[in-house]
C-alpha positions, 0 to 999 in steps of 0.5 A: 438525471443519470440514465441506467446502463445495459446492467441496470447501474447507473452510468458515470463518466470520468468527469462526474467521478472526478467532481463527486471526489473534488467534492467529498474532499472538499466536504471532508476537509472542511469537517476537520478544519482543513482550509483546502483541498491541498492540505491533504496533499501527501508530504515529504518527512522533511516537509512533514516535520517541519509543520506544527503537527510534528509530534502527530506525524511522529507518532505516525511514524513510530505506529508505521514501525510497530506494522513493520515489527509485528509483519517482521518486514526485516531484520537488521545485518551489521554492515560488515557482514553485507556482502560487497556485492549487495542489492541495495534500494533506499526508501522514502515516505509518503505522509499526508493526513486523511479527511477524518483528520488522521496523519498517515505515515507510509514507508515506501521503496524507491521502485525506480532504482531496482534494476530487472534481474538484481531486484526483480523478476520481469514475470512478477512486475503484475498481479492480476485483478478482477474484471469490471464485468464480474464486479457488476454482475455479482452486484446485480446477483447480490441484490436480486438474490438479497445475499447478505455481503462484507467488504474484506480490507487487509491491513498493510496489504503488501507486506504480507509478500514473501519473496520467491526467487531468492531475492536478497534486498538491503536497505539503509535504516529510515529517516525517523528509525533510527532509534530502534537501530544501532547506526551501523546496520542494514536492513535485509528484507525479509517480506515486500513493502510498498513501492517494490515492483514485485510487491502487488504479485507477492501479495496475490500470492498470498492472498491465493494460498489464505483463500485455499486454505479457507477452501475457497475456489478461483472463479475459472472465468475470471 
């Protein structure tokens, strides 16, 4: 039997944590016919499309798009008009298919190939988070005070990043995009998506500038 903490939480080691995921995976996966853990691996698009559940991963992939239009990620420049100069990053996907059985498309940028300076700021490499000792003590203040609690998840959480110093990015239109461009343009973003270094800051940012606006004060402790 687990002990309780100083906080009144229980303990839990890194192994016992690892385990409890094995396991909620395993229980996941057996729900929806996955045979084993490995199948909810994450996929190449390549590997992605060469499975039986091709038109599902299509599918993904065309509902990743429509995020991107309806954030206005970017905007298509015709090739001739991208300076020769141009900062320019390539992409790739994640795809793996979640416990409940759904396929899961995501577009991400290949972060190793932006250079600090041309595609970055050195100053907004991180975001900061908040501390494991205020997490635990408001869990404790929520249930001695019964308040009543929800949790916020925000959807394509980083493209919600502008970028603040003047970074002008290109990209070459995706694999599976490429019918809703014409073959000869770029991509200029206009806001940061996953795997861009600066993309955790960006949307911190932002998140601050929603919380003032709904007059919401930063805890000056953490």
């Amino acid at each position: 039997m687990r002990e309780l903490n100083e906080f009144g939480l229980f303990s839990v080691d890194k192994e016992s944590r690892e385990l409890e995921t094995e396991y909620g995976l395993v229980g996941a996966a057996a729900g929806n016919q996955f045979r084993h853990t490995g199948q909810l691996k994450v996929m190449s698009y390549n590997e992605a499309m060469k499975t039986p559940e091709k038109e599902e991963w299509d599918k993904a992939v065309h509902k990743e798009h429509s995020t991107f239009s309806k954030y206005s990620v970017w905007k298509a420049v015709p090739k001739h008009k991208v300076p020769e100069d141009a900062k320019i990053i390539t992409t790739t996907w994640a795809m793996k298919p979640k416990p409940n059985g759904i396929k899961r498309a995501r577009l991400t940028a290949r972060e190793y190939e932006q250079q600090d300076g041309l595609h970055y700021h050195s100053h907004d490499l991180s975001a900061p988070v908040v501390n494991d000792m205020t997490i635990r003590m408001v869990m404790i203040m929520i249930i001695m005070a019964g308040w009543d609690t929800r949790l916020l998840d925000v959807n394509g959480a980083f493209l919600n990043g502008r970028f603040q110093n003047g970074e002008k990015l290109y990209t070459p239109v995706p694999q599976g995009f490429e019918p809703f461009y014409p073959a000869d343009v770029l991509l200029l973003f206009l806001r940061t998506i996953y795997g861009l270094k600066q993309a955790a800051m960006q949307f911190w940012r932002e998140l601050q500038r929603a919380f003032r606006y709904m007059r919401y004060r930063q805890n000056g402790a953490d």
